[in-house]
N, C-alpha and C positions, 0 to 999 in steps of 0.2 A: 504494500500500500504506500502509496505516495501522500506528500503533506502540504497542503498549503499553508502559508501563514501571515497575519498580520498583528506588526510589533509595536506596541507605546500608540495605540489607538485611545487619544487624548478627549474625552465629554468630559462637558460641564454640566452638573446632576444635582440633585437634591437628594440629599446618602447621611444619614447617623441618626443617632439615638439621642443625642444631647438638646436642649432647645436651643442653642444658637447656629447649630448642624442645620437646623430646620428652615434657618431664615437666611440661608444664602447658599448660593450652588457651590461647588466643590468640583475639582477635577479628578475624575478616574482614570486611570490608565489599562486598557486592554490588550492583552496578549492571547492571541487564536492561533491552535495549528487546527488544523482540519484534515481530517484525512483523505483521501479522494484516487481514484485513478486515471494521471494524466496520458496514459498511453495514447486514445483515440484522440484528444485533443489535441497534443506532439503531430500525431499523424496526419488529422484534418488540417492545421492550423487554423482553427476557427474558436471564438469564445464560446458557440452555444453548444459545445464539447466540452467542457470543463466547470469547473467553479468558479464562476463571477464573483471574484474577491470586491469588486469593487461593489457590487448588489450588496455583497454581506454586510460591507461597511456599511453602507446607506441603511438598511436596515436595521443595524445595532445602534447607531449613531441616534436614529430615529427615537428607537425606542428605551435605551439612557439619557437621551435627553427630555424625556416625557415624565420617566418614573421618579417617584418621590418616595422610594426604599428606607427602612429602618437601617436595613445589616447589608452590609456587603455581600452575604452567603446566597439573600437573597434575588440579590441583582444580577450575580452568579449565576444562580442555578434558570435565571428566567432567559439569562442570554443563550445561554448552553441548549435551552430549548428551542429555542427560535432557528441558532445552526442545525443543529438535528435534523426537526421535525418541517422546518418550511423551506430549506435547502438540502433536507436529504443525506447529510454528512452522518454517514456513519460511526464517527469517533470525534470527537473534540477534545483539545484538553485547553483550558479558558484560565488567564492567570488576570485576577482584577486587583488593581490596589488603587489605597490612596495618597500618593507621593503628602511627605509633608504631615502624616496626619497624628503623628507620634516625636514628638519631641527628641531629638538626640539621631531618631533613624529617618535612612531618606525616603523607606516606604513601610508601606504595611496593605497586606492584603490576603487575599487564597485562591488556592490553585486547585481547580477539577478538573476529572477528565469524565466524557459524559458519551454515553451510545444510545444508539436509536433504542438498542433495548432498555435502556432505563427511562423508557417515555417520553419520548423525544418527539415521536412521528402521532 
């Protein structure tokens, strides 16, 4: 299996638990590998053979930018399905943090890795 991937995918969100968390957006940072088989696309040379990294962006961008999440776990697990389940990706591993959001460190976040079989599609 082949991987696609995109690194330091930067939304501005409304993300925490705190009440000053709540009253202004914050930046996530996304990290996507996606699994995928590029073979037929190599061979066609065409995009509608492959995984439209750039759909996927637009689509997660969309939808971090909408959600007003308590936990990071859960902005996680909602991305991870959206790859899955509406583009098909049979594996993802989805690393989300939030630079900056722990004093002394320069990130903090969590890292899943998520399959269609964990209800994804």
């Amino acid at each position: 299996m082949d991987t696609i991937f995109l690194s330091d995918l930067r939304v501005e969100t409304l993300i925490g638990i705190f009440d000053w968390e709540r009253q202004i957006r914050q930046t996530v940072s996304i990290d996507l590998e996606m699994a995928t088989d590029i073979r037929k696309a190599a061979a066609s040379d065409s995009i509608e053979d492959t995984l439209d990294y750039k759909a996927v962006a637009k689509r997660v961008i969309a939808f971090v930018e909408s959600s007003e999440f308590y936990l990071v776990e859960t902005l996680a697990e909602r991305v991870a399905g959206i790859v899955t389940g509406e583009f098909g990706v049979p594996w993802v591993r989805l690393t989300l943090s939030k630079p900056g959001a722990i004093r002394g460190a320069r990130d903090v976040g969590i890292r899943i890795e998520r399959g269609l079989e964990d209800g994804g599609a």
